[in-house]
N, C-alpha and C positions, 0 to 999 in steps of 0.2 A: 518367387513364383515357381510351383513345381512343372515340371517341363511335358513329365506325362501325368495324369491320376487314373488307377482304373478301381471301377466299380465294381464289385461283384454283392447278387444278394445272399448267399449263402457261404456258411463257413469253406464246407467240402469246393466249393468252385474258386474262392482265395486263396486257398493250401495249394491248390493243383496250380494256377496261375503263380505262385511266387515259388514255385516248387522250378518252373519251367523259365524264369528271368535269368541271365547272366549273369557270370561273375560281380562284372562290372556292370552294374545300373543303377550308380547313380541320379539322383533325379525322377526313381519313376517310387511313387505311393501306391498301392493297392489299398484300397478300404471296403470292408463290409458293409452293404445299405442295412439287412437285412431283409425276410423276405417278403413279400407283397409289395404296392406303391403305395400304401401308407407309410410303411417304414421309410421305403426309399426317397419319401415324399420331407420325411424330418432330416434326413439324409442330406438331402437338395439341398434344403436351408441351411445348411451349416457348412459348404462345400470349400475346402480350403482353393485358394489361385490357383490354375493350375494354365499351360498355355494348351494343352489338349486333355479331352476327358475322352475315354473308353470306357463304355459299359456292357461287361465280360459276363458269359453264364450261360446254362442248360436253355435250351428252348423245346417248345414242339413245334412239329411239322402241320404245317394245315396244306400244303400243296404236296402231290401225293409222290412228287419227283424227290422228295428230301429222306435221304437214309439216316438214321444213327450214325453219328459220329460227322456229318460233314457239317460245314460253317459257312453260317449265315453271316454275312454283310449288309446290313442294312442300307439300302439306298432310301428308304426315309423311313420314316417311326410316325405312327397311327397312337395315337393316345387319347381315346372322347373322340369332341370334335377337332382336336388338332392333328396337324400334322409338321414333322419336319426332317428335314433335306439333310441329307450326308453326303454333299459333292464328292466327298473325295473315297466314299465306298469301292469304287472300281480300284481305284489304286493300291487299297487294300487286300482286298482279295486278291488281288496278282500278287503281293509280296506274299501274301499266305500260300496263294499255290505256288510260288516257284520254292516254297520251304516244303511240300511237299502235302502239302493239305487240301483237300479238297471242298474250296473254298466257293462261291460265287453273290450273288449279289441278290438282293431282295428288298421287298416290302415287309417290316415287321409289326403286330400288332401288339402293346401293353396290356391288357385285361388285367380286369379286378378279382378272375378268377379265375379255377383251372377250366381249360375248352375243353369240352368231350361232344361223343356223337355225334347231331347233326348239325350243333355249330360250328365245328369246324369245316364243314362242308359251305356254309352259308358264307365264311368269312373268308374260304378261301375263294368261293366264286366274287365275293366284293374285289379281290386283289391281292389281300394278304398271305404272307408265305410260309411265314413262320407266328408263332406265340409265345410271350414273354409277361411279366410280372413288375418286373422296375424300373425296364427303361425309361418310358414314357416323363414321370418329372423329371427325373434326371436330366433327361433334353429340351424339358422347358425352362431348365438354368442355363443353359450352355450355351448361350448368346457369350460372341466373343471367344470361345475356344473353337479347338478342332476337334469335332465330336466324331466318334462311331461306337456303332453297336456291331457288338459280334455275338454271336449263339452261336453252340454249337448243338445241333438235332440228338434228343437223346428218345425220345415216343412221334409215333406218327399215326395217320389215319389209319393205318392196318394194323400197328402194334401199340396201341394209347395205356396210359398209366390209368392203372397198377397193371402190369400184366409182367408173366417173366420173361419175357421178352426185351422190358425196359432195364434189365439188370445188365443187359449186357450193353443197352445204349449206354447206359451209365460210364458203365467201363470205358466205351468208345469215346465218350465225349470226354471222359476226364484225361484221358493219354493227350487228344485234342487240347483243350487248355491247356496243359502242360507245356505245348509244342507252338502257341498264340507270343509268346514275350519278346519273341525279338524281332518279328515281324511289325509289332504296335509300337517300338521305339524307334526303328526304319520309319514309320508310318508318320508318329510323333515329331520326329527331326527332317520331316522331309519337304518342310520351309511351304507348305501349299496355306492359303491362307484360312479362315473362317468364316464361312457364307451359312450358316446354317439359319433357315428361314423358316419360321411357324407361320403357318396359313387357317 
């Protein structure tokens, strides 16, 4: 069984994630889903054992407190009608911020597609904090591991993609993954168990 696996949908957010892992890390697999949750969805099915999964990558902002470049923790994942729990969210972002990132905790929503305008206003008065692409199946496998989601904010309500503005979130968030790998193996080996609950 691998000890950690992380997920990323995209090439550029993999590169930058194994760009940033330890000498020594043994034990940890990064795998491309590819991008949307269809892909990440043929992904799911095929998931090698792993005892924690992290599913790493760009997100957007729908809460208007979220800069370029900071990281999202998801305290639970919105998918459809489901939802589920990342107990151990807090404990992550604290390793993240005492590495220096500026980290904290949230609601994340999966869509089936990019949010712009006035949805993200609608989604974020539902709750949600952020917007992503692949988590969602990914975490309707992940019964029996230690799951988290991390994003880090690269477009927001005031600066939403395409705009040049997102060139530079780009930049910011990929230094961001870069600086996430030895936080998630702290995370990964930190013996807390796996509660993760779909509702």
């Amino acid at each position: 069984m691998i000890p950690l696996l992380i997920c990323t949908g995209l090439g550029i957010e993999s590169r930058a994630v194994r760009r940033g892992l330890p000498a020594c890390s043994a034990g940890v697999q990064v795998m491309r889903t590819g991008f949307g949750p269809r892909r990440a969805a043929r992904t799911a099915a095929a998931l090698p054992p792993s005892r924690a999964l992290a599913v790493v990558g760009f997100g957007g902002a729908l809460n208007g407190s979220l800069r370029p470049g900071d990281v999202l923790v998801a305290s639970e994942i919105r998918y459809g009608d489901l939802a589920y729990s990342c107990p151990s969210a807090a404990a992550l972002a604290g390793l993240l911020s005492r590495a220096g990132l500026p980290a904290r905790t949230g609601v994340l929503l999966t869509s089936g597609h990019v949010v712009t305008g006035a949805e993200r206003g609608r989604l974020a008065r539902e709750g949600a904090d952020a917007v992503d692409m692949e988590t969602g199946p990914l975490a309707a496998v992940a019964s029996g591991r230690l799951l988290a989601a991390v994003r880090v904010i690269v477009d927001t309500p005031a600066a939403p993609l395409p705009t040049p503005a997102t060139v530079r979130g780009v930049r910011l968030a990929g230094r961001a993954l870069r600086r996430l790998g030895p936080g998630l193996i702290r995370w990964a080996a930190s013996g807390l168990v796996p509660e993760e609950v779909g509702r």
